[in-house]
C-alpha positions in Angstrom: 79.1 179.0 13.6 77.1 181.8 11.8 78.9 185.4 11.2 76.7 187.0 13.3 77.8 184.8 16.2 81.0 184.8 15.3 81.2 188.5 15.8 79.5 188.7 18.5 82.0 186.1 20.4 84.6 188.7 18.4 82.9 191.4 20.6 82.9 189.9 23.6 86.8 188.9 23.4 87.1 192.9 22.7 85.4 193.7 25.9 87.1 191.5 27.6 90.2 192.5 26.8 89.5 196.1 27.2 88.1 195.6 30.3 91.6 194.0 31.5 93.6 196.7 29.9 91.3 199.3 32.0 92.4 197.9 35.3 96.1 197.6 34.1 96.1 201.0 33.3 94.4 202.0 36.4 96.9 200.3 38.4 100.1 201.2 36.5 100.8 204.6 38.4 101.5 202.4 41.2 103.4 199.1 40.3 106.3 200.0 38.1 105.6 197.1 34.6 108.7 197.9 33.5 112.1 195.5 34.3 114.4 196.4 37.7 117.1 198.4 36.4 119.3 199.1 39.3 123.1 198.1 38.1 122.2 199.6 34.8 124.5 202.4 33.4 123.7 206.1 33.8 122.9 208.7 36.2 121.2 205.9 37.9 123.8 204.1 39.1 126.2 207.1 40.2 123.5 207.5 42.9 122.4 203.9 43.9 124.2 201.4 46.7 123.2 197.5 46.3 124.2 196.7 49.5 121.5 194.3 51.5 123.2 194.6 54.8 123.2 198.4 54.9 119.4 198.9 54.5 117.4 198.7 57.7 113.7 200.3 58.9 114.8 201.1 62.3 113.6 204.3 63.2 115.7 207.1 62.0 116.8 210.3 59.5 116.2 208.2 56.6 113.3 207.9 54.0 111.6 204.8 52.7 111.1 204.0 49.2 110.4 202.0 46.0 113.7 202.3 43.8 113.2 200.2 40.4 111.1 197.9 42.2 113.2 197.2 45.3 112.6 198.3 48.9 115.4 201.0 49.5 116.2 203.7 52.0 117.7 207.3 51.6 119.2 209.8 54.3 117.0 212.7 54.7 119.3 215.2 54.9 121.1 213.9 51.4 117.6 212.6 49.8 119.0 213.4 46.2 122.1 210.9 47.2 123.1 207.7 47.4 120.6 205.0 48.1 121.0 201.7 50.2 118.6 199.2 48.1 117.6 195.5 49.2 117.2 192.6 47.3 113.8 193.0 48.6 111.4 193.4 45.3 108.4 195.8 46.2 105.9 197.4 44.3 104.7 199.6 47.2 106.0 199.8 50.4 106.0 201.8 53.8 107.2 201.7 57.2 107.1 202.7 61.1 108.0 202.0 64.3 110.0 199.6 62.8 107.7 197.3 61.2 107.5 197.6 57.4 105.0 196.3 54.4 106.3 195.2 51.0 103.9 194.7 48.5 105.8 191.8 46.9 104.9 190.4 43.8 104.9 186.9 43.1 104.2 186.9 39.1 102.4 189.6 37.2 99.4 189.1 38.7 99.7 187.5 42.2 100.7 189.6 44.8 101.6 188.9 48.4 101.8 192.4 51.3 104.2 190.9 53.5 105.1 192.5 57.1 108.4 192.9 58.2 110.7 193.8 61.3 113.6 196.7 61.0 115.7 193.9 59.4 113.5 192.9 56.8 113.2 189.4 57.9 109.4 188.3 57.0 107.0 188.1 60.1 103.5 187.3 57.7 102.7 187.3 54.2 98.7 187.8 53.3 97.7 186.9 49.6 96.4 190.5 47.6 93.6 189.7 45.2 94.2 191.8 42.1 96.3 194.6 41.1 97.7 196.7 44.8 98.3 200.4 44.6 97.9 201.1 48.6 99.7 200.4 51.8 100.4 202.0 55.4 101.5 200.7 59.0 99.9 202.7 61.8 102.9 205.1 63.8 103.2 202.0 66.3 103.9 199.4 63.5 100.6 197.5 65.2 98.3 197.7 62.5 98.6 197.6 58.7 96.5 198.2 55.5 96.2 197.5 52.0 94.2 198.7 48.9 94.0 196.8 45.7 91.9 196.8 42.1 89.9 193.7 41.5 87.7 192.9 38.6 84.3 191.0 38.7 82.4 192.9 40.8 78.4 192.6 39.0 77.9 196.1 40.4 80.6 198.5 38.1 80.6 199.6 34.8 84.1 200.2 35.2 85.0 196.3 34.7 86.7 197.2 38.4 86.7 197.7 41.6 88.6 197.9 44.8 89.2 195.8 48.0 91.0 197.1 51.1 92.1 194.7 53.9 93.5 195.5 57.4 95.4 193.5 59.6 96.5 193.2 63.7 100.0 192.3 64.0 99.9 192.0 67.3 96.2 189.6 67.5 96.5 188.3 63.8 93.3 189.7 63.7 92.4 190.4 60.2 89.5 192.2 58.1 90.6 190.9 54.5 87.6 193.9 53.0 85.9 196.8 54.6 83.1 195.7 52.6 81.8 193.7 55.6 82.0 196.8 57.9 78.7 198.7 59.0 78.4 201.9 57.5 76.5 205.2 58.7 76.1 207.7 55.7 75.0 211.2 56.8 74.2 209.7 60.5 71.7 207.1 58.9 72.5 203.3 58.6 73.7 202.7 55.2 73.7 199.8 52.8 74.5 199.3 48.8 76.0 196.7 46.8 78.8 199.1 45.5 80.3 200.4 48.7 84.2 200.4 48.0 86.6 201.7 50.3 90.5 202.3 49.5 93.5 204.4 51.0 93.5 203.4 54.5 95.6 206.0 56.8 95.9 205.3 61.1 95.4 207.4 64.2 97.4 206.8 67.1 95.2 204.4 69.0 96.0 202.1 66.5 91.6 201.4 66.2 90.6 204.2 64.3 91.1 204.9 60.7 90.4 207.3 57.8 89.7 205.7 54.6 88.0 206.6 51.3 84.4 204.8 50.7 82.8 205.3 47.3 79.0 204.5 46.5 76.6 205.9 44.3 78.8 208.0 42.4 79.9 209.8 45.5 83.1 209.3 47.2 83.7 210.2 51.0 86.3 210.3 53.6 85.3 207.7 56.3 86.3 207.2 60.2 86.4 203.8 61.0 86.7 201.8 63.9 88.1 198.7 63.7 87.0 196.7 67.0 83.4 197.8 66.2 83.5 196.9 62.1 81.8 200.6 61.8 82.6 203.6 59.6 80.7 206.6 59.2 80.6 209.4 56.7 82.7 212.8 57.5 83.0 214.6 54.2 82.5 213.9 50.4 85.1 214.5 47.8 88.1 213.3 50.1 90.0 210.3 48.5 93.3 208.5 49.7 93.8 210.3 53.2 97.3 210.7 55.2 96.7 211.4 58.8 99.3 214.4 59.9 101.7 213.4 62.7 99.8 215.0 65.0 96.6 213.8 64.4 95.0 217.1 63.7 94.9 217.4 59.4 94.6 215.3 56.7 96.4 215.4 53.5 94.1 214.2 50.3 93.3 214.5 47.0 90.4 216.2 45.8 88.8 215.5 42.4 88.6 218.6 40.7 85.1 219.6 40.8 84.3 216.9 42.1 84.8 214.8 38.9 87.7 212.8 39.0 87.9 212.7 34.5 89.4 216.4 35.6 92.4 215.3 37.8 92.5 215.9 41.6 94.0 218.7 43.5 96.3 217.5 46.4 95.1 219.3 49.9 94.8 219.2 53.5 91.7 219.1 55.7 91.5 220.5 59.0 89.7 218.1 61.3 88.3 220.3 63.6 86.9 222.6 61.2 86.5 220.6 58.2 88.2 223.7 56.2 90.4 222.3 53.4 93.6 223.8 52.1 94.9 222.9 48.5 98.3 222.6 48.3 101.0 224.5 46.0 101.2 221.6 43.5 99.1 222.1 41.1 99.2 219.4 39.0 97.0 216.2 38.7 98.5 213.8 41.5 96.7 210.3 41.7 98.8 209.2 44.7 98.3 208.5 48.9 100.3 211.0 49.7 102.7 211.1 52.8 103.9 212.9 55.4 107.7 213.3 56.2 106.7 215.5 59.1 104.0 218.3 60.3 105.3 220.6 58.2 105.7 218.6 54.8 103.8 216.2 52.2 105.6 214.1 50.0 104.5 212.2 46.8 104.8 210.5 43.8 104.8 212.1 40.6 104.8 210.2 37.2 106.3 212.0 33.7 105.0 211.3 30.4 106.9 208.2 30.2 105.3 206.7 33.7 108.9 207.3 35.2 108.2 208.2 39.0 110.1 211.2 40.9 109.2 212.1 44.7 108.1 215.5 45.3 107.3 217.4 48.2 105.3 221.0 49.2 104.5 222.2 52.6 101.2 221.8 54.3 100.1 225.0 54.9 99.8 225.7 50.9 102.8 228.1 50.9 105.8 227.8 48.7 105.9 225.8 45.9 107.1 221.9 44.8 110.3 220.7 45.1 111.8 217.4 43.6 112.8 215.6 46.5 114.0 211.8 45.5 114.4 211.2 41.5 113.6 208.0 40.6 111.8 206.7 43.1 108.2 206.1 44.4 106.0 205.6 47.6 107.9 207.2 50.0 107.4 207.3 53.7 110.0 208.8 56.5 111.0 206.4 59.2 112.0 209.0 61.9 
């Protein structure tokens, strides 16, 4: 082999390998890499029960979340306290009605989201292609969702893109990508080889949907219907939507003007006026965020380290942030 095609096989290794580390690094804010440590000692363990048959998603004053990899649960009124933590491993989770999603993984790269009743006994398990960083069950526990990163795609510069899957639990009727659905952009029919859509979030009929769709630069919050396969265009710059409660707001993030290389700005967008609110957190938060009630948005937060705390604000953009769950992630409140 001649040096010149010697390095040039060298290069291509390099890109390859730099275009893997790109998608692990854009899917490390949401699957913890480093080893479980529940058990360990320090502060950790003071507030952390490994008890299995404590830890239920029946609906009730208790919040969901990741704890060093493991589905665990938290009273709200003590959500600084003792946790109940399952053997469960999860890497994102969420609940309601009853009916849960752990994203489970199976090796480092092999991922299963697998649905499960209020006693976390497995109901279906659907193979995730990629790296996941998304998931949500409707309010009725009918109808779940799933985002992950996938390489591959001829279309991105990036080396990655995104594929975002929905699932009937009550028909086993199952969209494995939004890629397939028709999409109207600006009330015109639209089609591109780089639609991506992640960040799925419910309404209460348990057909429609918010989600994020990107394409040509541009990224928009979507209304979907899924009987139809249909989504249409409602307003650009809204990624990762949480429906409120009541069906009337949406919590998001916002890339800061409009470039996501300058962080996002967590806010809330009025449906029926379309006028958005940011938030009183003002730092750069690359999560779905949640809502514990109509009042309150809670979140993931990472330190320098990539250690994640739960914070919340209120909705309205008043007050200001407040550490809500140390040491935890993807939170979600299950009554």
């Amino acid at each position: 082999m001649s040096a010149l095609s010697d390095l040039t096989l060298r290069a291509r290794i390099v890109i390859v390998m730099a275009t893997t580390a790109v998608l692990a690094v854009a899917a490390v804010g949401y699957i913890r890499l480093a080893p479980d440590r529940t058990g360990t000692t320090g502060a950790r363990t003071d507030s952390v029960t490994t008890t299995a048959d404590r830890v239920t998603l029946a609906p009730g004053p208790r919040l969901l979340v990741v704890s060093d990899r493991h589905l665990a649960t938290v009273s709200r009124d003590r959500p600084g306290g003792p946790r109940a933590v399952a053997r469960l491993e999860c890497v994102r989770v969420y609940a309601a009605a009853g009916t849960g999603v752990c994203v489970r993984p199976d090796s480092p790269w092999a991922y299963h989201l697998v649905v499960l009743d209020q006693n976390l006994h497995e109901k279906r398990a659907v193979p995730i292609p990629g790296l996941p960083n998304r998931a949500r069950v409707s309010a009725s526990g009918r109808m779940v969702a799933w985002t992950a990163f996938v390489g591959g795609d001829s279309y991105t510069s990036s080396g990655f893109s995104t594929r975002t899957g929905i699932l009937d639990t009550r028909t086993g009727a199952l969209a494995s990508t939004l890629e397939t659905f028709a999409v109207t952009r600006d009330g015109r029919p639209y089609r591109a080889a780089d639609v991506n859509f992640w960040g799925v979030t419910f309404a209460a009929d348990d057909n429609r949907f918010y989600a994020t769709m990107s394409t040509a630069g541009h990224r928009y919050l979507v209304e979907g219907d899924f009987a139809a396969r249909a989504v249409r265009t409602l307003k650009e710059n809204v990624e990762c939507p949480s429906l409120s409660p009541d069906g009337t707001r949406i919590a998001f993030k916002g890339a800061i003007g409009a470039d996501p290389t300058r962080g996002w700005r967590l806010s809330v967008l009025d449906l029926a006026s379309m006028r958005v609110t940011p938030l009183a957190e003002t730092r750069s938060i690359d999560d779905q965020a949640a809502w514990l009630d109509d009042a309150t948005i809670a979140y993931t937060v990472r330190d320098s380290s990539g250690d994640p705390d739960v914070w919340s604000v209120p909705a309205d953009g008043s007050g200001t942030p407040h550490l809500l769950i140390p040491e935890a992630e993807s939170p979600a409140a299950l009554g």
